[in-house]
VONU-174018 format. One record per residue: residue number from 1; residue in three letters; x, y, z of N, C-alpha, C in turn. Coordinates in steps of 0.001 Angstrom, whole numbers, plus 500000, padded with zeros to 6 digits. Layout:
<recs>
+-----+--------+--------+--------+--------+--------+--------+--------+--------+--------+--------+
: num : residu :    npx :    npy :    npz :   capx :   capy :   capz :    cpx :    cpy :    cpz :
+-----+--------+--------+--------+--------+--------+--------+--------+--------+--------+--------+
: NUM :    Ala :      X :      Y :      Z :      X :      Y :      Z :      X :      Y :      Z :
...
+-----+--------+--------+--------+--------+--------+--------+--------+--------+--------+--------+
</recs>
This chain:
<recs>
+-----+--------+--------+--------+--------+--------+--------+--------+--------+--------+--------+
: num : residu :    npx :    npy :    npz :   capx :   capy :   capz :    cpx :    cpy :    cpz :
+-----+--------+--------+--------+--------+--------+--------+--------+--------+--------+--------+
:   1 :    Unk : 500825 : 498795 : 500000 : 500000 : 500000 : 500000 : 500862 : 501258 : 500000 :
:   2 :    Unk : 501740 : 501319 : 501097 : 502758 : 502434 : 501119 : 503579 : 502294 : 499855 :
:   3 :    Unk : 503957 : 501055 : 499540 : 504848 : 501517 : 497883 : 504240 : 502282 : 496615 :
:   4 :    Unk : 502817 : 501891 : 496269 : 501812 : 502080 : 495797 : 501801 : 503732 : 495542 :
:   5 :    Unk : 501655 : 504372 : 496704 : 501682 : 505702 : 497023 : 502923 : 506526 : 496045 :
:   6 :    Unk : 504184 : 506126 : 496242 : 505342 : 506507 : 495996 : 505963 : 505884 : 494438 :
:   7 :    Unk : 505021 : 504926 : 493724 : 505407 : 504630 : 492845 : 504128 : 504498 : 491533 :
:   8 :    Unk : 503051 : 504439 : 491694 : 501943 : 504365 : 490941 : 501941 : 505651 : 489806 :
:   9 :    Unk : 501567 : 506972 : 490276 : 501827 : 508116 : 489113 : 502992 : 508205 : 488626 :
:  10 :    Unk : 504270 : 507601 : 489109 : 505670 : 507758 : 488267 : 505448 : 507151 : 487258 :
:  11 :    Unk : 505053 : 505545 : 487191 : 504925 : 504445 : 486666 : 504056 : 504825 : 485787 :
:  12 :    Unk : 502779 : 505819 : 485898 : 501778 : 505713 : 485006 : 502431 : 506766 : 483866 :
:  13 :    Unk : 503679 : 507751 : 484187 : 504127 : 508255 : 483375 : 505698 : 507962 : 482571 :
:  14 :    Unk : 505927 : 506258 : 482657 : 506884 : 505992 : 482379 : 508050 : 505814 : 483290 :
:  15 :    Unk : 508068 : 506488 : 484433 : 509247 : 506778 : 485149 : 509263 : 506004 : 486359 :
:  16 :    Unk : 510573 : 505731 : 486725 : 510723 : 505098 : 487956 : 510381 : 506503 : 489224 :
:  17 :    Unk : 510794 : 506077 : 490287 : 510521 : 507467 : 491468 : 511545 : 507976 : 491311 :
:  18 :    Unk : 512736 : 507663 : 491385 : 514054 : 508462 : 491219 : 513716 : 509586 : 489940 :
:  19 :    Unk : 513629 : 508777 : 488658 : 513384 : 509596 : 487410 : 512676 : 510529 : 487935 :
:  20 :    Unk : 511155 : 510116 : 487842 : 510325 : 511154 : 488660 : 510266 : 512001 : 489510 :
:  21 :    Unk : 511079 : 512085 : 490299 : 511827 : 513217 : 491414 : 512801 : 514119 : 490573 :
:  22 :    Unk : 513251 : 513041 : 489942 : 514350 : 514281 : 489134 : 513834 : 515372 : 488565 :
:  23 :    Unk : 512627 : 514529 : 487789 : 512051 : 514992 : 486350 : 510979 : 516316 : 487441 :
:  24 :    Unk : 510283 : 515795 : 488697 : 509688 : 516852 : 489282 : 510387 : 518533 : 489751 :
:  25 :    Unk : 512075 : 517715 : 490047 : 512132 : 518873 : 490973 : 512910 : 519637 : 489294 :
:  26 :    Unk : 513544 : 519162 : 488677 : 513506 : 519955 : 487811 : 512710 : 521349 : 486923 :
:  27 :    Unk : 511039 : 520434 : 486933 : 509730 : 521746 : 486685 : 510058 : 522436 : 487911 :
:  28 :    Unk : 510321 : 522006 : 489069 : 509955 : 522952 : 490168 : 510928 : 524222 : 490058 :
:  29 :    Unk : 512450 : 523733 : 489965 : 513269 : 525076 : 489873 : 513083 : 525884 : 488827 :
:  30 :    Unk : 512843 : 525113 : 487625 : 512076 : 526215 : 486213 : 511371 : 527299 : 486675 :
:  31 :    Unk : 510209 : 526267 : 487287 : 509115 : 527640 : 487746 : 509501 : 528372 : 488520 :
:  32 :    Unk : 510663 : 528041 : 489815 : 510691 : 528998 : 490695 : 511696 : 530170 : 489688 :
:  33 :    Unk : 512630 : 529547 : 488912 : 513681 : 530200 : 488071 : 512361 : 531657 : 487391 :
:  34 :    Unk : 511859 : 530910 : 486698 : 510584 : 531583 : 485702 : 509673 : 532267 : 486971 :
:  35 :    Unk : 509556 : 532200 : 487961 : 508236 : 533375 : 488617 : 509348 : 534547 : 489415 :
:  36 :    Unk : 510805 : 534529 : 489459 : 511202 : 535191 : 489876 : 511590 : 536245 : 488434 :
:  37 :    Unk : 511883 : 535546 : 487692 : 512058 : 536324 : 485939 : 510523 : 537901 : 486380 :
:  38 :    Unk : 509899 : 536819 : 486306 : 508495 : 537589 : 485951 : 508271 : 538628 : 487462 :
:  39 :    Unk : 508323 : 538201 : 488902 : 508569 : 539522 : 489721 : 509528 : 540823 : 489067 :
:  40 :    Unk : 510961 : 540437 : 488598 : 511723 : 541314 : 488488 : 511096 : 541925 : 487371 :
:  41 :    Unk : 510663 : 541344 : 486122 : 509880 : 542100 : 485166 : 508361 : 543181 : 485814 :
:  42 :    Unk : 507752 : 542345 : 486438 : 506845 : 543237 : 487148 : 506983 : 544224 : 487354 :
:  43 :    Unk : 508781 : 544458 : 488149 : 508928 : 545917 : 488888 : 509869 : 546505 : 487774 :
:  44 :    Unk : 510866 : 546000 : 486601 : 511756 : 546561 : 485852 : 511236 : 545910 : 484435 :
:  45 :    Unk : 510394 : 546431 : 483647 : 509707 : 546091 : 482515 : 510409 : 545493 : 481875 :
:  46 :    Unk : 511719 : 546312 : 481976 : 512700 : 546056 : 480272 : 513567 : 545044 : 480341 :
:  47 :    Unk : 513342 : 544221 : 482075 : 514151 : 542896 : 481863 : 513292 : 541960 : 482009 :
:  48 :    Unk : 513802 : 540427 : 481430 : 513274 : 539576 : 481508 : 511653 : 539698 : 480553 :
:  49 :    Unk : 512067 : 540106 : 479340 : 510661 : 540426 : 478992 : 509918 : 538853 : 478532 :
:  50 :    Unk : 510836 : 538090 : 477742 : 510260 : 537207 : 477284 : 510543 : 535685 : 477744 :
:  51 :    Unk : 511097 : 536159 : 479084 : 511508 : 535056 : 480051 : 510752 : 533941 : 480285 :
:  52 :    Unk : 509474 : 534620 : 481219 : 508902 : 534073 : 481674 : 507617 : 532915 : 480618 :
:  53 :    Unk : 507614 : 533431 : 479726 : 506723 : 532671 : 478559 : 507130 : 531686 : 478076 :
:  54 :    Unk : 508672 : 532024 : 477675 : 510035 : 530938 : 477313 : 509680 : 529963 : 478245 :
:  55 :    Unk : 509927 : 530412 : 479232 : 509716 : 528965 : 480613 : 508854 : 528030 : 480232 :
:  56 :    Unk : 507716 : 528866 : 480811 : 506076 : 528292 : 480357 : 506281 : 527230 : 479172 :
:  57 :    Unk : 506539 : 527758 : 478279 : 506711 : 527164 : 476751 : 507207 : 525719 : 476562 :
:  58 :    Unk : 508325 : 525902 : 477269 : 509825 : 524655 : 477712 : 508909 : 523549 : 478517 :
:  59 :    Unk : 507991 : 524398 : 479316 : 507611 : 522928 : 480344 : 506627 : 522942 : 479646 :
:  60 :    Unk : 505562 : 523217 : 479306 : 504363 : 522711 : 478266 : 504710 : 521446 : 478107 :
:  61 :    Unk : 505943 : 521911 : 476567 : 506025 : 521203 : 476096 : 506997 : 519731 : 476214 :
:  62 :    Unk : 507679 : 519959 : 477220 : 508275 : 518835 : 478049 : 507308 : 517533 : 478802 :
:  63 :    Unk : 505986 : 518528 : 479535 : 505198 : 518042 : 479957 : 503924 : 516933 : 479608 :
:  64 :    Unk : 503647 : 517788 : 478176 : 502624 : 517744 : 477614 : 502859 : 517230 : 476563 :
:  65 :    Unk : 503622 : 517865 : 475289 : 503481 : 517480 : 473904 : 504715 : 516304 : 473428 :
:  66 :    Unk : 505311 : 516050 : 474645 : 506353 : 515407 : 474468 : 506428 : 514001 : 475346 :
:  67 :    Unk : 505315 : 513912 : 475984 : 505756 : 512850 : 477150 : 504420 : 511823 : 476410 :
:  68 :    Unk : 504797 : 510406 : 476759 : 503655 : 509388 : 476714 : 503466 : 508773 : 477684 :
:  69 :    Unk : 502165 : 508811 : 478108 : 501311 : 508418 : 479555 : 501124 : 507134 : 479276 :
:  70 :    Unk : 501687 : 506289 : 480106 : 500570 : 505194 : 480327 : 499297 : 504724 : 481178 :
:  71 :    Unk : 498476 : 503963 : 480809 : 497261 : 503869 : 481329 : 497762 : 503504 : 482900 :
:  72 :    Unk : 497103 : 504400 : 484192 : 497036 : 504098 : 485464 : 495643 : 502732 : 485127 :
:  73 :    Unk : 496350 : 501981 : 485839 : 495199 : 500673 : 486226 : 493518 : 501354 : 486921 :
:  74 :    Unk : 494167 : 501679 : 487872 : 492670 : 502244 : 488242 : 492609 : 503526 : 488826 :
:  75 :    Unk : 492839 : 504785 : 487755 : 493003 : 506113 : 487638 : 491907 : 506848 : 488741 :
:  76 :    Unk : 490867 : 506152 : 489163 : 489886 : 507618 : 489598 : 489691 : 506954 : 490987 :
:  77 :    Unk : 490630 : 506196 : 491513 : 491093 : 506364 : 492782 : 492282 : 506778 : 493309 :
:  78 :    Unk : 493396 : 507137 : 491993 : 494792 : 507378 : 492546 : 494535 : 509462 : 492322 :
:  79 :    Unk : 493699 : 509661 : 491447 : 494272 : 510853 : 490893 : 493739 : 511829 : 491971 :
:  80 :    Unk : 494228 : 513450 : 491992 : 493884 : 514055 : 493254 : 492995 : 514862 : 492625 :
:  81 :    Unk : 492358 : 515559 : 493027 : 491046 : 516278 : 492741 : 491994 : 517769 : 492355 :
:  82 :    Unk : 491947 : 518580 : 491030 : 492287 : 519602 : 490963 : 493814 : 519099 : 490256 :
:  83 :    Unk : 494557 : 518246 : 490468 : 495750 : 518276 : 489811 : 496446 : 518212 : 488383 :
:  84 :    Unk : 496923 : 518667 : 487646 : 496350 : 519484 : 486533 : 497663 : 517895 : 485903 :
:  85 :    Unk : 498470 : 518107 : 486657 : 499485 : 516856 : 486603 : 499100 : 515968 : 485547 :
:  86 :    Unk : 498112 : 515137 : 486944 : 497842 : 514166 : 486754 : 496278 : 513470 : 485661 :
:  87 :    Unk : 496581 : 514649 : 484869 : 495123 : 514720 : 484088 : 495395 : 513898 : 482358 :
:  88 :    Unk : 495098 : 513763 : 481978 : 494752 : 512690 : 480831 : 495403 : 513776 : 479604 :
:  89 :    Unk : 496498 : 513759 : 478599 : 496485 : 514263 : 477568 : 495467 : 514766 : 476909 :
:  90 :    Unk : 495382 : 515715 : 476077 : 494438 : 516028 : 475017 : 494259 : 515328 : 474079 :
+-----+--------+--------+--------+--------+--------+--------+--------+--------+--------+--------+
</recs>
């Protein structure tokens, strides 16, 4: 049950947990990289103009147009309510 937890959404996206940690904390520093772009643009227009979109763009498509999901066995008890993650390709 406890492995389950820690290995089921990696698995449903190809990845072991290690991969998957990697592959997570990687989006994570992007975004934090990319929302600090976009504060400093907030307060100094003329930098970082097209930073923050670039980012956006990179993980989209890392995320999204580039990755293949496999079928979770039994998806609408693992997935969390609201997680944009863990949602089904287009």
């Amino acid at each position: 049950m406890l492995r389950r937890l820690f290995t089921e959404h990696p698995a449903s996206v190809g990845e072991s947990y290690g991969e998957h940690m990697a592959m997570a904390g990687s989006f994570a520093l992007h975004m934090f990289l990319g929302s600090l772009a976009c504060l400093l643009h907030a307060l100094l227009p003329f930098l970082f103009v097209k930073t923050g979109s670039s980012i956006i763009q990179d993980l989209h498509g890392r995320m999204v147009t580039n990755r293949q999901r496999k079928p979770v066995p039994n998806a609408s008890e693992s997935s969390v309510e609201g997680d944009s993650v863990t949602a089904s390709p287009r």
